[in-house]
C-alpha positions as CSV (number, residue, x, y, z in Angstrom):
1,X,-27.5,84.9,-23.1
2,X,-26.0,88.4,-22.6
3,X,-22.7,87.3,-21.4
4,X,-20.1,86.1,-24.5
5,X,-17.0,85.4,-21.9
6,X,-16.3,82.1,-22.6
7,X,-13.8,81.2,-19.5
8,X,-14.7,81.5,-15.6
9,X,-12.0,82.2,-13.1
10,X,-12.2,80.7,-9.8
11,X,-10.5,80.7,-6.4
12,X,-10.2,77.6,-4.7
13,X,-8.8,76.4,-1.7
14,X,-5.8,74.9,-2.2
15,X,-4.8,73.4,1.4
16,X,-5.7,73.9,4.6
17,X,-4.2,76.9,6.7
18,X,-2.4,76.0,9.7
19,X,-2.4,79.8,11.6
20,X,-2.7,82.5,9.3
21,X,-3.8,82.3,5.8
22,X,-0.7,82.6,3.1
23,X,-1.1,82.9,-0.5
24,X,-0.3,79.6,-1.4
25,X,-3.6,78.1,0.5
26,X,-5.4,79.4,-2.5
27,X,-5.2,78.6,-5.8
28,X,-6.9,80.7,-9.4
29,X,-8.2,78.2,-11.4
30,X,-9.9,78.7,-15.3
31,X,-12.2,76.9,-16.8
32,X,-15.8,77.5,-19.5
33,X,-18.5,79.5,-18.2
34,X,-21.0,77.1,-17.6
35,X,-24.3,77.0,-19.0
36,X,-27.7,77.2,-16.7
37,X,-30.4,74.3,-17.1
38,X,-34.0,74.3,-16.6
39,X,-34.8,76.3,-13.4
40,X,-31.3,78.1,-13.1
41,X,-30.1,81.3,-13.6
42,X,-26.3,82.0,-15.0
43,X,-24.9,84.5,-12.7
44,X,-22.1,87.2,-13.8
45,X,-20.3,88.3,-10.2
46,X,-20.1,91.8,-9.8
47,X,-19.0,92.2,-6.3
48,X,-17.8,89.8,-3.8
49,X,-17.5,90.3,0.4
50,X,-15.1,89.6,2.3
51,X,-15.9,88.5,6.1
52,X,-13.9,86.6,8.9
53,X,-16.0,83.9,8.8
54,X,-14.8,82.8,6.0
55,X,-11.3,81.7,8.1
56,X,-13.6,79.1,9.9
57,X,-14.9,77.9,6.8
58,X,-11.0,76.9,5.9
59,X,-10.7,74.1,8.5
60,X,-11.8,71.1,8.7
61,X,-12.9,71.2,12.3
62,X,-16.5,70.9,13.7
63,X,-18.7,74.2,13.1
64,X,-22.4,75.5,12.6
65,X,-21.3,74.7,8.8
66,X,-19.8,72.5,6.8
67,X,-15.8,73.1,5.6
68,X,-15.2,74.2,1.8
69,X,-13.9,71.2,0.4
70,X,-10.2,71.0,-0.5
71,X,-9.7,72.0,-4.1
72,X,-13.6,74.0,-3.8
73,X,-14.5,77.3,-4.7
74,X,-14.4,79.8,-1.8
75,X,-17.6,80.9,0.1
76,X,-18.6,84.3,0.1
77,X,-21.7,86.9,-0.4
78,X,-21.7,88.2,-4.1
79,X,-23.6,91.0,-5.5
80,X,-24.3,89.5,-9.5
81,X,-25.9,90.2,-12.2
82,X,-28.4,87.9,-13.8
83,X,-26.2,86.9,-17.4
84,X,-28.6,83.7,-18.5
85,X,-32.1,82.6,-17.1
86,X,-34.0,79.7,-17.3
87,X,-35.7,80.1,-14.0
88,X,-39.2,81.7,-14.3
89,X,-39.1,84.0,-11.4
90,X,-35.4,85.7,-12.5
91,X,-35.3,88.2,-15.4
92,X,-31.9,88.1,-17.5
93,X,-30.4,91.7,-16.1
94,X,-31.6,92.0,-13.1
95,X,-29.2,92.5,-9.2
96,X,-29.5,89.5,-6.9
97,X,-28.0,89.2,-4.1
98,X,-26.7,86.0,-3.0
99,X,-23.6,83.3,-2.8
100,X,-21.8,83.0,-5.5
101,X,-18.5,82.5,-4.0
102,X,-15.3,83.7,-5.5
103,X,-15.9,83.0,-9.0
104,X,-16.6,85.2,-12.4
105,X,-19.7,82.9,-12.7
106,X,-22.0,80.4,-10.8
107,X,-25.3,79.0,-11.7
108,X,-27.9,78.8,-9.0
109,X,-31.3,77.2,-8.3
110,X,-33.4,80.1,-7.2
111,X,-33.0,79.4,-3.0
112,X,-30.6,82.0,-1.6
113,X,-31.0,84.9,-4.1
114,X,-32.5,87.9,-3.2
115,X,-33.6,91.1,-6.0
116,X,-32.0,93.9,-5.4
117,X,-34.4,96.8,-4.3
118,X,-34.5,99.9,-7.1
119,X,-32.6,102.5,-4.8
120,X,-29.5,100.1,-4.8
121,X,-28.5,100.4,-8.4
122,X,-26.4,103.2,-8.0
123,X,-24.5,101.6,-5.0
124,X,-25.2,97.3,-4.8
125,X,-22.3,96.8,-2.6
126,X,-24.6,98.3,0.2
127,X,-26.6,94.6,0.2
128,X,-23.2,93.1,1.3
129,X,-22.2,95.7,4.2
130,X,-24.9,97.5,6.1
131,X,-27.9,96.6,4.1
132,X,-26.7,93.2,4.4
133,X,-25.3,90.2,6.4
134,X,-23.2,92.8,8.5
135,X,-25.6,95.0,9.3
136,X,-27.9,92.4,10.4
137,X,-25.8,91.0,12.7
138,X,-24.7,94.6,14.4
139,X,-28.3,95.2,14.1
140,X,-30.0,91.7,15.8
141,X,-27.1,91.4,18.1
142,X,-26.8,94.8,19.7
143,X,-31.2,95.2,20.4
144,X,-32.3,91.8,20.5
145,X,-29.2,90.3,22.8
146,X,-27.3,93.3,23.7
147,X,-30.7,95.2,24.7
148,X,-29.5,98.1,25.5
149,X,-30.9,101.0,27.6
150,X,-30.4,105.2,27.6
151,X,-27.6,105.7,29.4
152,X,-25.5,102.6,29.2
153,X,-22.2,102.4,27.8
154,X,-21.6,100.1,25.1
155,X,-18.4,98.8,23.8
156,X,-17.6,97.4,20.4
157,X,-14.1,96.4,18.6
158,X,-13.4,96.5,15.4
159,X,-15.0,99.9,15.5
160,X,-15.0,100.9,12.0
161,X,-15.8,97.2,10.3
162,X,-18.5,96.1,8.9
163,X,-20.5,95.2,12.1
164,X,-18.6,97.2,14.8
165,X,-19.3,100.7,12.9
166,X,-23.1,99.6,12.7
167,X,-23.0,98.7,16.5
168,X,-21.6,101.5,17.7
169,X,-24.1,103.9,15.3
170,X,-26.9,101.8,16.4
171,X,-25.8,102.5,20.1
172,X,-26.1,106.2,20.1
173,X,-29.1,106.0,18.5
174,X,-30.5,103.9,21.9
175,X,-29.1,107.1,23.9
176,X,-26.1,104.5,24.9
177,X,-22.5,106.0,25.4
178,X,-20.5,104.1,22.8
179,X,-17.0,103.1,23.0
180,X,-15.1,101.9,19.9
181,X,-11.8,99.8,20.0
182,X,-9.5,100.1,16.5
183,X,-6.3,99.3,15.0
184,X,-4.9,102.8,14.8
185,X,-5.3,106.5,15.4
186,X,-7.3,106.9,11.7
187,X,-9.4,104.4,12.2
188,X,-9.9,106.0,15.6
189,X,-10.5,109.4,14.4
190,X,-13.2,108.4,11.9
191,X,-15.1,106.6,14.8
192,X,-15.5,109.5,16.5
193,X,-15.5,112.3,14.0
194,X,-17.7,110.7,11.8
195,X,-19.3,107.5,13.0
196,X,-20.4,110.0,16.5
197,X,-19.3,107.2,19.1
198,X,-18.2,108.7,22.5
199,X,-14.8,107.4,22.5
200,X,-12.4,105.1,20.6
201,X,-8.9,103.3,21.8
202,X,-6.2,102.2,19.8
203,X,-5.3,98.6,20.6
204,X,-1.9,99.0,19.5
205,X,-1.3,101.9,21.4
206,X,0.0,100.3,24.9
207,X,-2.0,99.4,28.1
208,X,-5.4,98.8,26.5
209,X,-6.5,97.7,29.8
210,X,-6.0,100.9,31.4
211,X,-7.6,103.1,28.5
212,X,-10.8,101.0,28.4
213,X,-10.7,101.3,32.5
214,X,-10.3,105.4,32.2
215,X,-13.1,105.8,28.7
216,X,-15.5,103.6,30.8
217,X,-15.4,104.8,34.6
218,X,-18.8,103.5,35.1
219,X,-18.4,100.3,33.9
220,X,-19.4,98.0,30.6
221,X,-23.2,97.4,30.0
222,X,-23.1,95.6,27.3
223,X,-20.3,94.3,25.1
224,X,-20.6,93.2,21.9
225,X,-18.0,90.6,21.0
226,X,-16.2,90.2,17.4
227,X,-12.9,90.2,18.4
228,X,-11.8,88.0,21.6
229,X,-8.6,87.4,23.2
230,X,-6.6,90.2,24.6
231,X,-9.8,92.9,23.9
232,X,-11.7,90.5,25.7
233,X,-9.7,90.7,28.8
234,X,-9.6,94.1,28.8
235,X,-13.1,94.2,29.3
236,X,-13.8,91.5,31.6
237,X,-12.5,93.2,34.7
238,X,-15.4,96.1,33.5
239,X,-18.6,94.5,33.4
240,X,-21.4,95.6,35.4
241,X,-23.9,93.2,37.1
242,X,-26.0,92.3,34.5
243,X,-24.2,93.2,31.3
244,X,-24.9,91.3,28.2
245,X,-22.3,90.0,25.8
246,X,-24.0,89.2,22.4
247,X,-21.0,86.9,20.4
248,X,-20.5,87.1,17.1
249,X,-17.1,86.1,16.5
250,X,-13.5,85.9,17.5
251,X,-11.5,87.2,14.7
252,X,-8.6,87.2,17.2
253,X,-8.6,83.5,17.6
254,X,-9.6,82.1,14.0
255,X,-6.0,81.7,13.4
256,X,-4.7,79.6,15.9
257,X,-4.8,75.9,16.6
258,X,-7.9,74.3,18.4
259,X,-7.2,73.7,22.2
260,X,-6.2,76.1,25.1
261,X,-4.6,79.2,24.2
262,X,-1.2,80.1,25.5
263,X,-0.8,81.7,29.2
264,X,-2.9,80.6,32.5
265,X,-6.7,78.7,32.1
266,X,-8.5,81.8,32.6
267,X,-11.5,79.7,32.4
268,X,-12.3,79.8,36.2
269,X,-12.0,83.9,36.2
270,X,-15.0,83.7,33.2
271,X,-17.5,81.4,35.0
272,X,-17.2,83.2,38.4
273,X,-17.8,86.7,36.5
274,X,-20.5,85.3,34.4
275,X,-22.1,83.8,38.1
276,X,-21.1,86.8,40.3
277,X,-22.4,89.9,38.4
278,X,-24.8,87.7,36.7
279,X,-23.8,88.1,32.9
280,X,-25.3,87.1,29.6
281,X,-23.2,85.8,27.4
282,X,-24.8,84.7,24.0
283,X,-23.2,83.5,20.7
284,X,-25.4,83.5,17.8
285,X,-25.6,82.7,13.8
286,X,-27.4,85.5,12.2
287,X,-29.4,83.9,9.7
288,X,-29.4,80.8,11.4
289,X,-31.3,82.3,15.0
290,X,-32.6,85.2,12.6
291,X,-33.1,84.6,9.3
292,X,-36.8,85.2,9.8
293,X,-36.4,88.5,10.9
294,X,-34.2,89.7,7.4
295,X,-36.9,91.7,6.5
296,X,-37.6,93.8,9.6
297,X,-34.0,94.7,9.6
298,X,-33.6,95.6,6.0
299,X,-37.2,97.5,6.4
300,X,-35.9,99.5,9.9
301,X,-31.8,99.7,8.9
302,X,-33.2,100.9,5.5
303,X,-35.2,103.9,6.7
304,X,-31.9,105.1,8.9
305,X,-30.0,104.7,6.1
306,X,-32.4,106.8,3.9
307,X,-32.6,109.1,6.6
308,X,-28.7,109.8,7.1
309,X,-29.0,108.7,10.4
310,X,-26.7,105.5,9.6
311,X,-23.0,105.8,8.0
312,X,-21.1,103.2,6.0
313,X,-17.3,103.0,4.9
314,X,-16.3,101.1,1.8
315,X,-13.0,99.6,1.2
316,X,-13.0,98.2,-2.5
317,X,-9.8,96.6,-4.0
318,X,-10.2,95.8,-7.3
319,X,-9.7,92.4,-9.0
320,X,-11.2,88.5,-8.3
321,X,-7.1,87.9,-8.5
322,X,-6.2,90.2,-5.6
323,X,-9.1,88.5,-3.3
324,X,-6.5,86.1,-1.0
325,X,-4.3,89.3,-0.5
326,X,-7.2,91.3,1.3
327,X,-8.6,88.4,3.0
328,X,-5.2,88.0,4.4
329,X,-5.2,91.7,4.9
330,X,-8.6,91.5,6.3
331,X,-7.1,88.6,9.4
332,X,-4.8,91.5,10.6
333,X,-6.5,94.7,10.5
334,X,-5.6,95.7,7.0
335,X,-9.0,96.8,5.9
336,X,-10.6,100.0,6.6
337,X,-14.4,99.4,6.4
338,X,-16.9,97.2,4.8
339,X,-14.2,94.7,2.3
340,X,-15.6,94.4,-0.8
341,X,-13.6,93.3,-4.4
342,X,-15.0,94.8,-7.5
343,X,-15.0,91.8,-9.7
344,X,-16.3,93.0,-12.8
């Protein structure tokens, strides 16, 4: 065994949030380093991701998975390091990929881990971003739901995540017009200046309704949904006959209680777009609807990427400890790319 820490810090959920996630919901627990049996590997955490989902995970409601258990280690993508094996297919040294959670050290079975490819050495973290779950869903989402066609205009918020910088890349690159929505005039800059989308609005800058309505004069083809609530209204009013919504979250709802939201049932208003202009609306569960497809997308997003024709934005805090602070960061808007902590 390479490793010769003895003690394994873990993150656990302390209680369950009611709104927004506070510090005190989590809890950093020690214990030993555990010790793999036959047909496990020992895995060191290098780096852990950070995704909304993860706020769903924290109730105990109904979803497409189960709840972390009070008092459980949090979920979450990990980039590791093989410390110990007694599995016959995993070298001790090696990069998997897999789902450590947010931990210093987890054993696993086998199921779940993926080797690292050579080229990612230098840069890992890529496997958890656009090489990754991320960039599979931008990638599935936007061609295989969102279909878009030369000429359309495509609009995407959270412009500069994980996903919504992928989408809008991934847009251009149909001949689309792309439209970015972001939390701030930097974040707004860089989707433009460096990510190439058409045009990006700052939500926080005043009447988002009207600045969609003047960046989009002919109208929303396809609208690829991450965010939900206000953003989504904005849009509504804009889609064309025939526009497709691919849904892959609602970051802007994961904090609030489970029932109607406040204001007027705008329920009616939805079903008589969706009928009228004859929308699709689709949610989906990447690896759940997709999984099968993992390795056409890591074959295809890997050649753009290779090729320069794809860009990717890091934000790394440093520190298992510091991991509730950006998630909570991450809820509001704090984070300025792909969120990764560098745990070791």
């Amino acid at each position: 065994m390479a490793q010769t820490a003895t003690i394994n810090r873990r993150i656990v959920l302390a209680r369950r949030p009611h709104g927004a996630p506070v510090a005190d919901d989590f809890r950093l627990e020690t214990g030993p380093v555990p010790s793999p049996s036959e047909g496990q590997v020992l895995l060191r955490t290098l780096q852990l991701s950070l995704d909304p989902y993860m706020r769903g995970r924290m109730g105990e409601g109904p979803s497409y998975a189960p709840p972390v258990p009070l008092d459980g280690v949090m979920v979450g993508g990990t980039i590791s390091r093989v410390a110990a094996s007694r599995h016959p297919h995993f070298q001790e040294g090696e990069l998997v990929a897999g789902y450590a959670g947010w931990q210093d050290y987890a054993l696993a079975d086998g199921p779940g881990l993926v080797r690292l490819a050579p080229e990612l050495a230098g840069h890992p973290s890529l496997a958890l971003g656009v090489l990754g779950m991320p960039g599979f869903t931008a990638y599935m989402g936007l061609l295989d739901i969102g279909a878009p066609r030369p000429g359309e205009t495509v609009v995407v918020a959270a412009a500069t995540g994980a996903v919504g910088s992928v989408v809008g890349q991934l847009a251009r690159l149909q001949g689309c017009r792309a439209v970015g929505i972001a939390g701030g005039p930097d974040k707004c800059r860089y989707a433009v200046a460096e990510l190439g989308f058409d045009a990006c609005l700052d939500h926080r800058a005043g009447d988002l309704k009207a600045a969609l309505a003047q960046a989009c004069p002919g109208g929303i083809d396809v609208y690829f949904e991450n965010v939900g609530g206000a953003v989504f209204e904005a849009v509504l009013p804009l889609l064309n006959a025939k526009a497709r919504i691919p849904v892959c979250g609602l970051i802007a709802q994961y904090n609030r209680h489970p029932g109607p939201g406040p204001g007027p049932d705008r329920t009616p208003l939805l079903m008589r777009t969706l009928l009228s202009r004859r929308i699709r609306m689709q949610g989906f569960i990447i690896f759940d609807d997709y999984g099968p497809r993992f390795g056409e997308f890591q074959q295809a997003m890997g050649d753009l990427w290779r090729a320069g024709r794809i860009k990717a934005r890091e934000d790394l805090v440093a520190g298992l400890e510091n991991a509730p602070a950006a998630f909570i960061g991450l809820l509001q808007g704090a984070n300025f790319g792909k969120l990764v902590i560098q745990v070791a």
